[in-house]
C-alpha positions in Angstrom: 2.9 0.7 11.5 1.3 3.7 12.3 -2.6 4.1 10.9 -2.3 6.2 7.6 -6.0 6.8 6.6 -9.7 6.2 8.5 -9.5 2.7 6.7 -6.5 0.9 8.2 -8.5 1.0 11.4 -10.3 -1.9 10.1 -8.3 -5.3 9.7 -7.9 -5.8 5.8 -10.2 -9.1 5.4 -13.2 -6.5 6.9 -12.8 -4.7 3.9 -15.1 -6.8 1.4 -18.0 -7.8 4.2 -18.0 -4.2 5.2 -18.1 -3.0 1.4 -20.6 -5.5 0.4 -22.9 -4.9 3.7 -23.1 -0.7 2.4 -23.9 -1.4 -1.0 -26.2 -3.9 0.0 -28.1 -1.4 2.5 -28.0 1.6 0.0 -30.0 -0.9 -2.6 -32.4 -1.5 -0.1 -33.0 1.8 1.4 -33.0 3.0 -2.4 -35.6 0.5 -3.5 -37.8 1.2 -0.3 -37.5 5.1 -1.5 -38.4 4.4 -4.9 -41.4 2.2 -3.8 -42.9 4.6 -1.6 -42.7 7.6 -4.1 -43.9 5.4 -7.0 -47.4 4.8 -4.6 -47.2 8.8 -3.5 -46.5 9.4 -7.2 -49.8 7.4 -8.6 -50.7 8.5 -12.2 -47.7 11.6 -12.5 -44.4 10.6 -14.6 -41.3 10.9 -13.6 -37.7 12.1 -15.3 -36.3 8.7 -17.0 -33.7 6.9 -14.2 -31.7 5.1 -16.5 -29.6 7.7 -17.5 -28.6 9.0 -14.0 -28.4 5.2 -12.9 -25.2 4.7 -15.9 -24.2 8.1 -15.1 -23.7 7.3 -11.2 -22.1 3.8 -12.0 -20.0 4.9 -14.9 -18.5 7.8 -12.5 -18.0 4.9 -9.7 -16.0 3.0 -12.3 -14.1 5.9 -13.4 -12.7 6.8 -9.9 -12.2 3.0 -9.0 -9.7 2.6 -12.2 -8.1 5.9 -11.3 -7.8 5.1 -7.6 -6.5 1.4 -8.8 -4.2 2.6 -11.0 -2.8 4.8 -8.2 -2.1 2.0 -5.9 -0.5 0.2 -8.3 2.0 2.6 -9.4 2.5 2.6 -5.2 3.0 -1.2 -5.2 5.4 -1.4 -7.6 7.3 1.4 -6.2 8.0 -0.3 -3.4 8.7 -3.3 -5.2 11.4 -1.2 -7.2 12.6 0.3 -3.5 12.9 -2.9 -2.0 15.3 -4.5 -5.3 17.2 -0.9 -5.3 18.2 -1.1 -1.3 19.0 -4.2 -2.0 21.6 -3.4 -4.3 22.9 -0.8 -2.3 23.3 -3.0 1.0 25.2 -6.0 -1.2 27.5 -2.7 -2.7 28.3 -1.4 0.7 29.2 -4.6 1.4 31.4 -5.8 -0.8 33.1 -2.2 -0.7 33.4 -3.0 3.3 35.9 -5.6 2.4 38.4 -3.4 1.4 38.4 -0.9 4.5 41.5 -1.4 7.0 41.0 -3.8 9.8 39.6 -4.1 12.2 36.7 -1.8 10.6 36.5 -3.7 7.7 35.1 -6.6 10.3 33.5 -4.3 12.0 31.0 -2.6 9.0 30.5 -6.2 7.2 29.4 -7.5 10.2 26.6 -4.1 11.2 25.8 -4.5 7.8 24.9 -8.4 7.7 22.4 -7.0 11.2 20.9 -4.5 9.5 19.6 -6.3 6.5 18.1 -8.6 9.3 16.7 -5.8 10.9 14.7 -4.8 7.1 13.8 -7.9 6.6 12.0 -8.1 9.7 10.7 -4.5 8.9 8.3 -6.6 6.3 6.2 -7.7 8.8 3.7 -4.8 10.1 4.2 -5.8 13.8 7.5 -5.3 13.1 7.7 -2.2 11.4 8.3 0.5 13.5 11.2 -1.4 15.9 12.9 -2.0 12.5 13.0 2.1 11.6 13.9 2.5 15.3 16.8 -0.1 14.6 17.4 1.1 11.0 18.4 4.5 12.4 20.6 3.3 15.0 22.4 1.1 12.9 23.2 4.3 10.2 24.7 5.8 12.9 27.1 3.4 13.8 27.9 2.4 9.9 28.8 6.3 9.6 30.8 6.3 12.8 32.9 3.5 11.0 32.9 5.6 7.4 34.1 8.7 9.3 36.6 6.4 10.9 38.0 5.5 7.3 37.8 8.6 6.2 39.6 10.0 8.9 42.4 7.5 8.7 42.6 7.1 5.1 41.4 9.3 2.8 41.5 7.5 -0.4 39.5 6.7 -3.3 38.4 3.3 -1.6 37.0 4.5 1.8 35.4 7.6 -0.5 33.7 4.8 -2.4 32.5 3.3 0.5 30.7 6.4 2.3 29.2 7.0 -1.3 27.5 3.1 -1.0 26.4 3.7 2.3 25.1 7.0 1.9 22.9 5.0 -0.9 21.9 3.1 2.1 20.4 5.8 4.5 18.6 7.6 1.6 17.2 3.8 0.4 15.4 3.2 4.0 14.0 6.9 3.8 12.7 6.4 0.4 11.0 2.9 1.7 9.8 4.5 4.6 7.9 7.0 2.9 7.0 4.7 0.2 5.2 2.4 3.0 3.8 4.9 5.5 2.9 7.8 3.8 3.0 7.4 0.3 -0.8 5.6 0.2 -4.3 6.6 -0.9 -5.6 9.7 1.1 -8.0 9.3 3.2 -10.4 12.1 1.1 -10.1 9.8 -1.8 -11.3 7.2 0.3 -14.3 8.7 1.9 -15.1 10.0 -1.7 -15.4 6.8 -3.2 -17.7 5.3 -0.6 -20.2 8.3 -0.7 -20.2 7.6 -4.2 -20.6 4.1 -3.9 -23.6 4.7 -1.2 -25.3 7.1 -4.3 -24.9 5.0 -6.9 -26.6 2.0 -5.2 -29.0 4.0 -3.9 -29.5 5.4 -7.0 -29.8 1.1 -8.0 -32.4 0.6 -6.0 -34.4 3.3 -6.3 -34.9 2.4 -10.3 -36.1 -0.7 -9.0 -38.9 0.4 -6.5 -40.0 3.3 -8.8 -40.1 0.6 -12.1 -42.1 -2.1 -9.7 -39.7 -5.1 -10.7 -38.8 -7.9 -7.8 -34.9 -7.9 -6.6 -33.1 -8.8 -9.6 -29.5 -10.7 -9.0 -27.5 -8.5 -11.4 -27.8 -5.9 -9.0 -26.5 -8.6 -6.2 -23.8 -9.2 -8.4 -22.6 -6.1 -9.0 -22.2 -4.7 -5.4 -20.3 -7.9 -5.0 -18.0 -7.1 -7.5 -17.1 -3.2 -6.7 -16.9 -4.6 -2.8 -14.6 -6.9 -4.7 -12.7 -3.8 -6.5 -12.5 -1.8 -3.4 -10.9 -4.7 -1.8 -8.4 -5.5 -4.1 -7.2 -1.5 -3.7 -7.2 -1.6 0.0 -4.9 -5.0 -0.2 -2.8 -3.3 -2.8 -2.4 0.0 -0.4 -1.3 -1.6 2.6 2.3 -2.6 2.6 3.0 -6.2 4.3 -0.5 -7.1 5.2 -3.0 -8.9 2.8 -2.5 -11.0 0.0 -0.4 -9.1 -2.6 2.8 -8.2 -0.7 6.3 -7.2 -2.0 8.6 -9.7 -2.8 11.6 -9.9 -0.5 13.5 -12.3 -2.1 16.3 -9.8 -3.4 17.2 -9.2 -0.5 17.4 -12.8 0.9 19.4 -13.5 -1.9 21.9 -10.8 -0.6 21.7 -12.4 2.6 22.5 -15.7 1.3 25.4 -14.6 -0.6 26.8 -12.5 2.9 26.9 -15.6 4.2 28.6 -17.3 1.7 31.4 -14.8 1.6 34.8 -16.0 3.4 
């Protein structure tokens, strides 16, 4: 699958170390800051840092659940595109059956290859042979609907091209649901500036207050590394832990097989 943003350059279990290693270094360079201007600073206040610490962290939030939420609503969509094509495929197959021989044969049996060739589109290695395969498959299923059509133009062969039309527009829709539908790379590079401010921001409060490395802090760059994570797993179709189901359309394969 081709690279959609900066981040799929990195393999998706890098995400968290390479999260937690920033956030980590921006509290550190932070609290050295805040350190050396409390000893420059001597006897002189300084503007409370409280309020621009919850500020920067409550604005981190706010784009992490809006950028959550957005690959979520991606997820399922694919989800829902993988359940819908499989609909259409078991349709255009059953509708096959009724074509004149010997393209009746002929279809069921381009059809039963192509959902192999999506199923092994799941796999990212995969991904880009299946579209290749995908493509060449429509055109030989629409060689055999012309064929019908052109033979016999009846309500049965029309119902037919209608189910396999389904098809062709399903595998574009999952195509751009997978490669191009994701989180844009400016969204991305956003949130990790903001993260590098708002745990500078961390640390500095700490050097400039004069308190030892507190845990809280530890903790909490573990969990937005966590958070960040979790969205890049959610964005990257086929890879990580939180995939899309393909059982619907092993079940169609199942009951292809089962059919005399």
């Amino acid at each position: 699958m081709e690279p959609s943003t900066f981040l799929d350059a990195f393999p998706i279990w890098t995400i968290f170390p390479i999260t937690l290693l920033i956030g980590l270094l921006a509290v550190e360079v932070g609290r050295r800051i805040g350190r050396l201007w409390r000893r420059h600073a001597k006897d002189r206040t300084e503007a409370p840092a409280p309020p621009v610490v919850a500020a920067t962290l409550g604005l981190l939030a706010f784009l992490l659940a809006f950028t959550f939420g957005m690959a979520a609503s991606r997820f399922e969509e694919r989800k829902q595109a993988v359940l819908t094509e499989a609909n259409a495929i078991q349709s255009s197959y059953l509708r096959a059956a009724m074509l004149p021989e010997p393209m009746a044969a002929d279809a069921r049996k381009l059809l039963r290859e192509y959902l192999e060739v999506r199923l092994a589109g799941a796999r990212p290695d995969q991904f880009q042979q299946a579209v290749t395969k995908s493509e060449e498959l429509h055109k030989q299923l629409w060689s055999q609907a012309l064929a019908a059509v052109q033979k016999e133009r009846s309500p049965v062969t029309m119902s037919f091209t209608q189910a396999l039309n389904d098809v062709i527009s399903l595998h574009e829709k999952r195509v751009i649901a997978g490669v191009h539908n994701r989180v844009p790379a400016a969204i991305w590079i956003g949130l990790y500036l903001l993260l590098l401010i708002a745990m500078a921001v961390m640390g500095y409060y700490e050097g400039t207050s004069g308190t030892i490395r507190s845990l809280a802090v530890f903790g909490m760059v573990i969990a937005f590394s966590a958070v960040f994570a979790l969205i890049a797993d959610l964005d990257r179709p086929g890879q990580g832990l939180l995939q899309v189901n393909q059982q619907s359309m092993l079940d169609v394969q199942r009951s292809m097989r089962n059919m005399p």
